[in-house]
N, CA, C and O of each residue as an XYZ file, in Angstrom:
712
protein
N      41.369     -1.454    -64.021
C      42.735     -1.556    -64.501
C      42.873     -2.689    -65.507
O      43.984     -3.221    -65.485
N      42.109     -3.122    -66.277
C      41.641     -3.998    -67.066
C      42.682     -3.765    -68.289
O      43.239     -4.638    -68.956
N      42.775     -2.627    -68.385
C      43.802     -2.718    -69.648
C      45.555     -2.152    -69.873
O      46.138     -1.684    -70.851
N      45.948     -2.425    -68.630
C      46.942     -1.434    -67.682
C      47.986     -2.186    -68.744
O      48.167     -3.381    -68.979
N      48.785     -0.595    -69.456
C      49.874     -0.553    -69.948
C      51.039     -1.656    -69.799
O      51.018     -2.320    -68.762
N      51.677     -1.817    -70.393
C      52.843     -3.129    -69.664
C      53.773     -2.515    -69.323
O      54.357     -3.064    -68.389
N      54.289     -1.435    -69.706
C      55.033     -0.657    -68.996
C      55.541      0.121    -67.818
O      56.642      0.479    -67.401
N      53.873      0.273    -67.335
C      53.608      0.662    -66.160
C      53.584     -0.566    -64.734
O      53.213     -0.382    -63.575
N      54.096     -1.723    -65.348
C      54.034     -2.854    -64.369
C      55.180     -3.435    -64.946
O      55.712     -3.334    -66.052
N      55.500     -4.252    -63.623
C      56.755     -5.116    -62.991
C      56.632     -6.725    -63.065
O      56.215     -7.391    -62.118
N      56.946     -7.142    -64.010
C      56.545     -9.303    -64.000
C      57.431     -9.414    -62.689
O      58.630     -9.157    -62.584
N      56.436     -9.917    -61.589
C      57.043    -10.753    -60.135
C      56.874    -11.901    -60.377
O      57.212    -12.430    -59.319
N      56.407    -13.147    -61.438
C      56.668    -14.319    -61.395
C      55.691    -14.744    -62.564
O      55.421    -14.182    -63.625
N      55.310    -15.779    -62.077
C      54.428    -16.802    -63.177
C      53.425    -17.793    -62.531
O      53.596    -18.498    -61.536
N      52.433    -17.689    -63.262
C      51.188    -19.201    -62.549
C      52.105    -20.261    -63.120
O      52.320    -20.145    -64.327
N      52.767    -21.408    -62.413
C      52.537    -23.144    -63.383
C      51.191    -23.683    -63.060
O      50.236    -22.971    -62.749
N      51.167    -24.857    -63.143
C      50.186    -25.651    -62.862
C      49.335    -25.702    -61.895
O      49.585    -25.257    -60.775
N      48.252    -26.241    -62.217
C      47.309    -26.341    -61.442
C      47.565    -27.789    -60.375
O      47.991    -28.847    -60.839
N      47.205    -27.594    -58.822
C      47.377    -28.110    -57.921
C      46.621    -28.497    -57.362
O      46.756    -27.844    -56.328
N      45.652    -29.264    -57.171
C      44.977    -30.189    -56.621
C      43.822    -30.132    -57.288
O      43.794    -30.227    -58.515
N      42.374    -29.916    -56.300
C      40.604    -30.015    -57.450
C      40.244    -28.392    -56.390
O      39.170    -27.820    -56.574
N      41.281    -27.819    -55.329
C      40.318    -26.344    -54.619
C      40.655    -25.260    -55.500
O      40.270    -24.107    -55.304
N      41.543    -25.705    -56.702
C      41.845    -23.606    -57.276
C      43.051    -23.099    -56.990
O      43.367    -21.929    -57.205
N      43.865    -24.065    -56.431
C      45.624    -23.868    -56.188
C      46.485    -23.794    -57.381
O      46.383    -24.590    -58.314
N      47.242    -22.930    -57.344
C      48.381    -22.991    -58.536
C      49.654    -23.035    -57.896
O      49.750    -22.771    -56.697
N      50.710    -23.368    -58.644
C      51.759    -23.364    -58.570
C      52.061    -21.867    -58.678
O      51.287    -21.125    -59.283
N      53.194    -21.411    -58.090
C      53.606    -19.751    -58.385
C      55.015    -20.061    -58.655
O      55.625    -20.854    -57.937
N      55.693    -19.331    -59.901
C      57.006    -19.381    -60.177
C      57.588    -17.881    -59.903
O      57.504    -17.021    -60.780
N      58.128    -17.645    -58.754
C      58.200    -15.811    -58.281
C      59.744    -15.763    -58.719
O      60.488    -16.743    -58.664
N      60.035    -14.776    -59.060
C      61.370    -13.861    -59.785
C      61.694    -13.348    -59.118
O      62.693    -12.696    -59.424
N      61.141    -13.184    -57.605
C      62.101    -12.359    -56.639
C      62.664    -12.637    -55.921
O      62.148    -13.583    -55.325
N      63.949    -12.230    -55.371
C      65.079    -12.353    -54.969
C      64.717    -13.373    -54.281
O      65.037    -14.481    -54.712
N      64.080    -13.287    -53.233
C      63.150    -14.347    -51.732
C      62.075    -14.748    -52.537
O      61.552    -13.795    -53.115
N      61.571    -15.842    -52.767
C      60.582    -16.440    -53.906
C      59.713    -15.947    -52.860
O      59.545    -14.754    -53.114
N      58.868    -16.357    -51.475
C      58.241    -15.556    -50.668
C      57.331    -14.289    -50.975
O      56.120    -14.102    -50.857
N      58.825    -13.155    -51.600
C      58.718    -12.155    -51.029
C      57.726    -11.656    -52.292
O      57.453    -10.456    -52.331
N      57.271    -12.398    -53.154
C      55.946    -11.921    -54.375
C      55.140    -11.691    -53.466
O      54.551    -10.610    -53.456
N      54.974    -12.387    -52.749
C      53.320    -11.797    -51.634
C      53.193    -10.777    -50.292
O      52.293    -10.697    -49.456
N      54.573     -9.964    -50.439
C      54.576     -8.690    -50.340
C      54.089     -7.786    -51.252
O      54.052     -6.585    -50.980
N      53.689     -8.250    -52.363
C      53.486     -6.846    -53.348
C      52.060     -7.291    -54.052
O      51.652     -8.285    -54.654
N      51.456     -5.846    -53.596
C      49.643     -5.856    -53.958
C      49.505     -4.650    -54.436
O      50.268     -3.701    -54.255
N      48.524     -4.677    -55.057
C      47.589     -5.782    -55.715
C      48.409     -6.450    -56.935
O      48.937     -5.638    -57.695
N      48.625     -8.107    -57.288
C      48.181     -8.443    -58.712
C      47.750     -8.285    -59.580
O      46.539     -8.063    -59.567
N      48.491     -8.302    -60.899
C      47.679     -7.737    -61.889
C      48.235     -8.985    -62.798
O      49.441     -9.124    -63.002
N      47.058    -10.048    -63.425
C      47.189    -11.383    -64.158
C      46.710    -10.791    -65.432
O      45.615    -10.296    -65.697
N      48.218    -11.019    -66.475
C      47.710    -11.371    -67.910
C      46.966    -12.283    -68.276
O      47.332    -13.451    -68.144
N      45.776    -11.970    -68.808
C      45.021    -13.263    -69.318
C      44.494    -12.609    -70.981
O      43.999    -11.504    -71.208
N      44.843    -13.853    -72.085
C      44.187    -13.306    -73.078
C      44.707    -11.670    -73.558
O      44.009    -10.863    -74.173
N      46.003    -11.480    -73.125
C      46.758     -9.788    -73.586
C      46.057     -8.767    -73.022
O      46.009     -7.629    -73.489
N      45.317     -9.271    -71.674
C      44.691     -8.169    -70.929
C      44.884     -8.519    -69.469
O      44.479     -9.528    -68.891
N      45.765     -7.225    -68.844
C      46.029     -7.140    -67.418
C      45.079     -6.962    -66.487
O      44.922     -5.777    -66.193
N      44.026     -8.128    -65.620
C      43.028     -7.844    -64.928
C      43.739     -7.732    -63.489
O      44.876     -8.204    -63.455
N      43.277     -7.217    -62.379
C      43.312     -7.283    -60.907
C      43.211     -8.644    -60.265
O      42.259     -9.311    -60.670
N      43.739     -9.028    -59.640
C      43.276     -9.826    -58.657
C      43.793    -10.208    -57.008
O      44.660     -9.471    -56.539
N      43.288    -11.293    -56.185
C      43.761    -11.198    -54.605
C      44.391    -12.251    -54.483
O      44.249    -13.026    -55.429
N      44.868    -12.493    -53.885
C      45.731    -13.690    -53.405
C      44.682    -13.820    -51.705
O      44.480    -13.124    -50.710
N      44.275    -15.172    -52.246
C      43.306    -15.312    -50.485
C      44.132    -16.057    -49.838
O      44.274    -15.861    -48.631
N      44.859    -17.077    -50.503
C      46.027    -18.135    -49.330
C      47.138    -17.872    -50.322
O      47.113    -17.522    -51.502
N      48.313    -18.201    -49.316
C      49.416    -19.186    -49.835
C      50.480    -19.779    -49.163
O      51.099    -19.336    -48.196
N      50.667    -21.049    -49.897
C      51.526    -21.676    -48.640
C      52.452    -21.923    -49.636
O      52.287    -21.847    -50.854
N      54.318    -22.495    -48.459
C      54.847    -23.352    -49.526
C      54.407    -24.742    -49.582
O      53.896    -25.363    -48.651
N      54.672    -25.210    -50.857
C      54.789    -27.005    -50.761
C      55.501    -27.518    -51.271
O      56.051    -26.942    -52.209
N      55.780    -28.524    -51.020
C      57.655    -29.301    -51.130
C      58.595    -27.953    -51.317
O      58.853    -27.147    -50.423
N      59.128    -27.887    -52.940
C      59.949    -26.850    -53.195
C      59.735    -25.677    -53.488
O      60.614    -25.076    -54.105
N      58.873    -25.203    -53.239
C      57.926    -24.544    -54.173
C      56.932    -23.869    -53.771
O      56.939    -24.183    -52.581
N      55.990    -23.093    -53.911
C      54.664    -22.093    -53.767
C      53.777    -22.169    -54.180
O      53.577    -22.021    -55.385
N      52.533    -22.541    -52.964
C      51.224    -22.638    -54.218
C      50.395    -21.154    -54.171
O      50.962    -20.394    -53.386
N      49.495    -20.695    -54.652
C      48.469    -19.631    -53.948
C      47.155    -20.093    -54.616
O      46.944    -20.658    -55.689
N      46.246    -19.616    -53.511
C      44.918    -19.598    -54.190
C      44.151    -18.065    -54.381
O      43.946    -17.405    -53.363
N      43.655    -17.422    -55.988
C      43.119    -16.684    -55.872
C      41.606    -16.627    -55.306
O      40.878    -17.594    -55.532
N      41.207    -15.740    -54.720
C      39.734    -15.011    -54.644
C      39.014    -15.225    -55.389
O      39.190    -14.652    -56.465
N      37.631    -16.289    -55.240
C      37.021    -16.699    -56.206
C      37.226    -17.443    -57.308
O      36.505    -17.470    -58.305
N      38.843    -18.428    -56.997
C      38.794    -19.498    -57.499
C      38.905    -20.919    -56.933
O      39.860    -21.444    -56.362
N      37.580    -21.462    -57.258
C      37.993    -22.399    -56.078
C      37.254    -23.985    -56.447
O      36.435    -24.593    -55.760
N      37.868    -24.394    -57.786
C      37.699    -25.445    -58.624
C      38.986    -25.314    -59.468
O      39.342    -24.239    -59.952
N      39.772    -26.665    -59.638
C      40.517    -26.798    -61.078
C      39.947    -26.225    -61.993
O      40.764    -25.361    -62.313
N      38.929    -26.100    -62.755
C      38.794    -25.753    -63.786
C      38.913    -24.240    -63.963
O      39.238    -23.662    -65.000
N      38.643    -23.767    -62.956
C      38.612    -22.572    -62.999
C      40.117    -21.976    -62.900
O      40.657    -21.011    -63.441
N      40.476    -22.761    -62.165
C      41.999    -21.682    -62.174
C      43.004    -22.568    -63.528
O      44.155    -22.186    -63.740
N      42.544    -23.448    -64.142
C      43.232    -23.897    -65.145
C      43.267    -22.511    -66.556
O      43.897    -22.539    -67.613
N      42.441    -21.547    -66.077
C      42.671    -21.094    -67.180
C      43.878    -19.661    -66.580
O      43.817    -18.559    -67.124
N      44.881    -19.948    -65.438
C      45.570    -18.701    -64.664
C      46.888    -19.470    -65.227
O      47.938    -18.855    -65.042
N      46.988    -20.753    -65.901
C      48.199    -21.321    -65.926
C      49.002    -20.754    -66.466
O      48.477    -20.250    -67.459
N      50.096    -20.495    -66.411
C      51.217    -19.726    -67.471
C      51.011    -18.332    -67.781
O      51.683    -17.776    -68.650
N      49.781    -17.513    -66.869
C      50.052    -16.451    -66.688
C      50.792    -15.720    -66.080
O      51.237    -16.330    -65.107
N      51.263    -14.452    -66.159
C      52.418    -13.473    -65.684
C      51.535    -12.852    -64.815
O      50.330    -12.608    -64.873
N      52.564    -12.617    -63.846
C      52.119    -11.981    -62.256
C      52.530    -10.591    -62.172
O      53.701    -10.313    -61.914
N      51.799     -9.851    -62.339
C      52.675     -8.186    -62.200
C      51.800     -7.439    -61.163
O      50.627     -7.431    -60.790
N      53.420     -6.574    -60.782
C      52.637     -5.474    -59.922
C      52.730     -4.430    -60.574
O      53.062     -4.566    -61.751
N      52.456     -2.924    -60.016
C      52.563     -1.682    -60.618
C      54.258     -0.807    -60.166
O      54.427     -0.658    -58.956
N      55.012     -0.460    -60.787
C      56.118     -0.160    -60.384
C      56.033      0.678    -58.755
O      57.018      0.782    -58.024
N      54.885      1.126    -58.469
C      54.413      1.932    -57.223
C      54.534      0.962    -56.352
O      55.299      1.211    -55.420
N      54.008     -0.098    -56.355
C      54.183     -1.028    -55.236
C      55.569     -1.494    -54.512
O      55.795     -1.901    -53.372
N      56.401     -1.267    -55.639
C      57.294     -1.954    -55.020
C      58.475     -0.579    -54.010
O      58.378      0.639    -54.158
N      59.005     -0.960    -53.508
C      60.243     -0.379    -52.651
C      61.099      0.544    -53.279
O      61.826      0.117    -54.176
N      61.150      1.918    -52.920
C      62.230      2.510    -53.191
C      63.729      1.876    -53.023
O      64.057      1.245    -52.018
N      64.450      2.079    -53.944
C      66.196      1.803    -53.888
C      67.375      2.906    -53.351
O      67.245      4.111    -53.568
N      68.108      2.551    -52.892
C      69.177      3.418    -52.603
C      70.140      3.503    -53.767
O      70.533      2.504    -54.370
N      70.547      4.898    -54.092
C      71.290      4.980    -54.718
C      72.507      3.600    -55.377
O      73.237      2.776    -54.827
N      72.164      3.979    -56.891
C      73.604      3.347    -57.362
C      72.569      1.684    -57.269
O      73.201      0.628    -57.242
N      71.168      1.661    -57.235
C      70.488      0.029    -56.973
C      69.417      0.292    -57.942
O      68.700      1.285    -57.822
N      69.273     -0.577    -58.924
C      68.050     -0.277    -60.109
C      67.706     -1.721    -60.080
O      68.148     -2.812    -59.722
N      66.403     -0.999    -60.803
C      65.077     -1.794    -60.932
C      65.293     -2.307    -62.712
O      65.235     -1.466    -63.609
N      65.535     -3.764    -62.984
C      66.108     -4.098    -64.163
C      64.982     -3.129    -65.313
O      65.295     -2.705    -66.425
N      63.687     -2.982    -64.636
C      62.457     -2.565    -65.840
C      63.206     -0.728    -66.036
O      62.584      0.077    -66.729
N      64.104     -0.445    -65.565
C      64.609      1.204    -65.393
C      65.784      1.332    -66.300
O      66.495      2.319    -66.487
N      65.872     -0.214    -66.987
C      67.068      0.032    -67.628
C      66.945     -0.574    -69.035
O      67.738     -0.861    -69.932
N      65.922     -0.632    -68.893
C      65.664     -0.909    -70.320
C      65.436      0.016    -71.585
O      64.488      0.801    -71.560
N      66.218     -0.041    -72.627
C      65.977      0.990    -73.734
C      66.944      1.849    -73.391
O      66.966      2.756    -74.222
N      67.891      2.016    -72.417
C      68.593      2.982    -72.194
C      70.162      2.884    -73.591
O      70.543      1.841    -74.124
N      70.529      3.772    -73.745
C      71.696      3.698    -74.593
C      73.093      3.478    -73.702
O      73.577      4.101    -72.757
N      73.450      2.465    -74.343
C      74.986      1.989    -73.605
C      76.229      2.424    -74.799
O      76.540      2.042    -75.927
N      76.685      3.398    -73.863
C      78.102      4.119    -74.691
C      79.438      3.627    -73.748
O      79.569      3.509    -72.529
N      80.350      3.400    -74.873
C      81.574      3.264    -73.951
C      82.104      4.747    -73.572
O      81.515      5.788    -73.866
N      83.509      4.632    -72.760
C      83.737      5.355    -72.775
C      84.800      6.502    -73.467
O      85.342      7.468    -72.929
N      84.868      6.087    -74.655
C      85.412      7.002    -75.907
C      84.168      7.192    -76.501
O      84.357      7.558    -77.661
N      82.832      7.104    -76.208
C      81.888      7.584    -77.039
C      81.341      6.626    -78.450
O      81.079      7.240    -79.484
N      81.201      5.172    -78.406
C      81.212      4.343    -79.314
C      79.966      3.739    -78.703
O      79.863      2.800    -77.914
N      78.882      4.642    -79.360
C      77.495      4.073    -79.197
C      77.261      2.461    -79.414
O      77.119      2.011    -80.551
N      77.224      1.433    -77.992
C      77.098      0.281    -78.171
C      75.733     -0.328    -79.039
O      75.640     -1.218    -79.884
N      74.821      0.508    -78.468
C      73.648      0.050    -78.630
C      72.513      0.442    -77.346
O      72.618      1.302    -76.471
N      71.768     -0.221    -77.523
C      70.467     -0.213    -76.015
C      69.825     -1.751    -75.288
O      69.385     -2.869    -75.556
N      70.122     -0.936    -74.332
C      69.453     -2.660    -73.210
C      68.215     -2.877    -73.911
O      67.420     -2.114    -74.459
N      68.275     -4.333    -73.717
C      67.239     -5.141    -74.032
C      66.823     -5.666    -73.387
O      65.620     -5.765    -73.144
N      67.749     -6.199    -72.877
C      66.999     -7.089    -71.901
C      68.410     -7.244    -70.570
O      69.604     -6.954    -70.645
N      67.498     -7.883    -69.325
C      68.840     -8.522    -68.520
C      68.875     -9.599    -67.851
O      67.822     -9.895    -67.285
N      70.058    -10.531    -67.684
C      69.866    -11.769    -67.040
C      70.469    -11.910    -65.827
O      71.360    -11.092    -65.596
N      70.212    -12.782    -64.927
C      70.893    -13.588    -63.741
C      71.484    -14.650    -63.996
O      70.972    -15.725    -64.308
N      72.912    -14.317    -63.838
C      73.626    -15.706    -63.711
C      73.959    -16.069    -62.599
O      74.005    -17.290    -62.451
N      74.256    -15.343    -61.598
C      74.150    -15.819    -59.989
C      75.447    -15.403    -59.316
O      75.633    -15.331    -58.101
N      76.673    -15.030    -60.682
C      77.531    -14.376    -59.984
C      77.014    -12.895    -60.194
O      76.862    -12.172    -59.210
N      76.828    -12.584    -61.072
C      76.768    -10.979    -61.383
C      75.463    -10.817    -62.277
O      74.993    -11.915    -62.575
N      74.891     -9.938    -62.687
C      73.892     -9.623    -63.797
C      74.185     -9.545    -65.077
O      75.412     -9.565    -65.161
N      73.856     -9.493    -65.786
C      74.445     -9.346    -67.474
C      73.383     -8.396    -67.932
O      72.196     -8.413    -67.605
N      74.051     -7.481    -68.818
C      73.209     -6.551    -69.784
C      73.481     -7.137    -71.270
O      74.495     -7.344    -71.937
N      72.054     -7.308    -71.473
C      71.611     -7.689    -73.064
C      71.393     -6.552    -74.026
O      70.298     -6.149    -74.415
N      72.600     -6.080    -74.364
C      72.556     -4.922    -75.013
C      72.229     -5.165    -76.947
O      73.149     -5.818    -77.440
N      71.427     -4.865    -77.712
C      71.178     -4.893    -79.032
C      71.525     -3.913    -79.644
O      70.918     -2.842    -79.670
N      72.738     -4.226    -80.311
C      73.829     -3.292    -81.379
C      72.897     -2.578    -81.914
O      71.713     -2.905    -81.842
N      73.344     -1.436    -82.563
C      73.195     -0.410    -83.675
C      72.699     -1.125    -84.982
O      72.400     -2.300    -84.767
N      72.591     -0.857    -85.835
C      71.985     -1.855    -87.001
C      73.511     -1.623    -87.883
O      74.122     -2.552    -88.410
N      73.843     -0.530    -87.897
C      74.834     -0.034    -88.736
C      76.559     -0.170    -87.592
O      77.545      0.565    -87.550
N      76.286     -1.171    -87.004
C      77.372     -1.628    -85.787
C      78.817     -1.867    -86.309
O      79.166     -3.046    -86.377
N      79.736     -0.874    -86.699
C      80.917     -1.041    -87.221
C      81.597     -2.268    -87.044
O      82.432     -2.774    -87.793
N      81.155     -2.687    -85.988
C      81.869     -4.408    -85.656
C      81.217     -5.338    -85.928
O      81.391     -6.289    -85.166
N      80.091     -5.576    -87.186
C      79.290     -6.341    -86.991
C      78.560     -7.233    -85.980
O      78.082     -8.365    -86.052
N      78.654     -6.270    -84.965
C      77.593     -6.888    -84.161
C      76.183     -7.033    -83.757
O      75.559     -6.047    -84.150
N      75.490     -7.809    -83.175
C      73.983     -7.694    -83.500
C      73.563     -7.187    -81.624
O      72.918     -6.259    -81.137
N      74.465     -8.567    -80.939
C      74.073     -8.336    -79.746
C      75.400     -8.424    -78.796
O      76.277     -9.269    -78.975
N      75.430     -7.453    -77.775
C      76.268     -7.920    -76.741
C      75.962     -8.150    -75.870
O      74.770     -7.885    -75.714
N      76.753     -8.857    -74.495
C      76.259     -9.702    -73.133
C      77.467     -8.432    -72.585
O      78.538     -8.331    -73.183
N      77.159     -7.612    -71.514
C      78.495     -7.471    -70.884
C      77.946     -7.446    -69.020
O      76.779     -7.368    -68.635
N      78.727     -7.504    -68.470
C      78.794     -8.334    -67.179
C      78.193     -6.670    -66.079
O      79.051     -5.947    -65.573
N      76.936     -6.420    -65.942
C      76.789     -5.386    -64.769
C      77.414     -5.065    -63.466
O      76.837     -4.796    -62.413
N      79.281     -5.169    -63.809
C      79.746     -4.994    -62.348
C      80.198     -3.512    -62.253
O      81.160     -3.030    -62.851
N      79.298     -2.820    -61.352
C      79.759     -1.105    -60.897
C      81.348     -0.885    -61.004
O      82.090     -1.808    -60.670
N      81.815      0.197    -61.416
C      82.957      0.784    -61.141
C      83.954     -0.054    -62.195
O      84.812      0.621    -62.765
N      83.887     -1.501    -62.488
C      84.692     -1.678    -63.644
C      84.291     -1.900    -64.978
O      84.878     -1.363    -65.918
N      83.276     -2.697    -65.128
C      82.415     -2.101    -66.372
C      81.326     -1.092    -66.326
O      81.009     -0.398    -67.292
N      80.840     -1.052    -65.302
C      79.484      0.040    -65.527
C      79.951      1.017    -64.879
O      80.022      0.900    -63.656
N      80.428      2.329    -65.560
C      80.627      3.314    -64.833
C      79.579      4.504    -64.726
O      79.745      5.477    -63.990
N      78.708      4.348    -65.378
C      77.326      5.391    -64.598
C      76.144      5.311    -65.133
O      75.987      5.170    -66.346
N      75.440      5.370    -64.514
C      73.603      4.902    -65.013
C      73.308      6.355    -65.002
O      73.802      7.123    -64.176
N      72.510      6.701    -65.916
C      71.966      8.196    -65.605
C      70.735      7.978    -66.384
O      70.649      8.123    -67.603
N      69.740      7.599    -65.547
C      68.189      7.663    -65.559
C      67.990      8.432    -66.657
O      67.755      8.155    -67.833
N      68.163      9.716    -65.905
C      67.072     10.922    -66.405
C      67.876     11.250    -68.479
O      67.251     11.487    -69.513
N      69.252     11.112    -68.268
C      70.027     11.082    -69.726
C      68.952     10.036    -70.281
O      68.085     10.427    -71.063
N      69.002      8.984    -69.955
C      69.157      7.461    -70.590
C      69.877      7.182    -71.233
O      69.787      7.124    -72.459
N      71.371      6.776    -70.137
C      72.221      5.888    -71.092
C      72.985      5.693    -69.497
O      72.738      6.086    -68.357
N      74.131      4.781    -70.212
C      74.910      3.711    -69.385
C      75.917      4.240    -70.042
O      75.888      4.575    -71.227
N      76.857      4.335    -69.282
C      79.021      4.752    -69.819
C      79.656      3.397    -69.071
O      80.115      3.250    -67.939
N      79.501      2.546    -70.097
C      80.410      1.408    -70.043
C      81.912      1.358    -69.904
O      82.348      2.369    -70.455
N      82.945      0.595    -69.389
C      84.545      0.556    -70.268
C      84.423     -0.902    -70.752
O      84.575     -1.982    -70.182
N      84.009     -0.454    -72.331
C      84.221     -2.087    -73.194
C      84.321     -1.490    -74.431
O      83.961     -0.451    -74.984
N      85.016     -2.632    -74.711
C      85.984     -2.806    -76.158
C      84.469     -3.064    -77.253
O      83.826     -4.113    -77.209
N      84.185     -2.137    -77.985
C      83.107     -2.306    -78.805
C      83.524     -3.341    -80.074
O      82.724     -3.618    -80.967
N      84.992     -3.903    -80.008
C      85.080     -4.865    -81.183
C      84.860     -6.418    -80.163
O      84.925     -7.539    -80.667
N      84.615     -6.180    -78.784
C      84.117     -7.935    -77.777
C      82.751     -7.999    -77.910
O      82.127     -8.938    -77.417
């Protein structure tokens, strides 16, 4: 799996730094329960723009934080070169959702229309602010409102009124001149 698509995988976190002289890193996990990254196997570490495999043999927390040690690393030097790599799994690994619950990588590229039909644009990207989610939607090029990008707030039923996967698109209620 040496050269596994990026598409076909999920970023669950990040290597920081290297932690002591046995091959420990710091882990920066993106999921909900920082923990809960070491529910999901196998790893797959960008290194050098190529997605290799790997194991997680320990991990503990320490102070605030998470260290792990991979399989067959077991010197600083060696895991100095895992630093600031991205941690992915394969979208298979992870947990089915219940209806009306998406996976932010499922919503990407999708077309966001209001609902008079005023093609916003397409997700780009999405953030956590801690009350609600935000969709990073990137205008039309030819965006009657001169817009480039919008932020609008992912709350069901008053702005997001329907995700439809298999369409690809989102039926927003927003004012395409905010």
């Amino acid at each position: 799996m040496s050269d596994k698509d990026d598409k076909d995988l999920v970023v669950l976190g990040k290597f920081g730094a290297v932690y002591g002289i046995n091959g420990w890193l710091k882990v920066n996990a993106y999921t909900d329960i920082p923990e809960g990254i070491f529910d999901y196997t196998p790893w797959q570490i960008k290194l050098q723009g190529n997605w290799l495999p790997v194991q997680v043999a320990s991990w503990k927390r320490h102070s605030n934080g998470l260290i792990a040690k991979l399989d067959g690393i077991n010197d600083r030097d060696l895991a100095q070169r895992y630093v600031n790599a991205e941690i992915a799994v394969t979208a298979q690994a992870l947990p089915s959702l219940e209806d009306g619950d998406y996976y932010w990588k499922d919503l990407m590229g999708l077309a966001v229309v209001n609902e008079a039909g005023y093609h916003l644009g397409e997700v780009s990207d999405m953030m956590e602010t801690g009350s609600n989610d935000v969709i990073v939607v990137k205008a039309n090029r030819t965006d009657a409102f001169g817009k480039k990008e919008r932020l609008l707030p992912f709350l069901t039923d008053t702005v997001v009124k329907s995700v439809n996967l298999a369409e690809k698109r989102i039926i927003v209620d927003w004012d395409p001149a905010f």
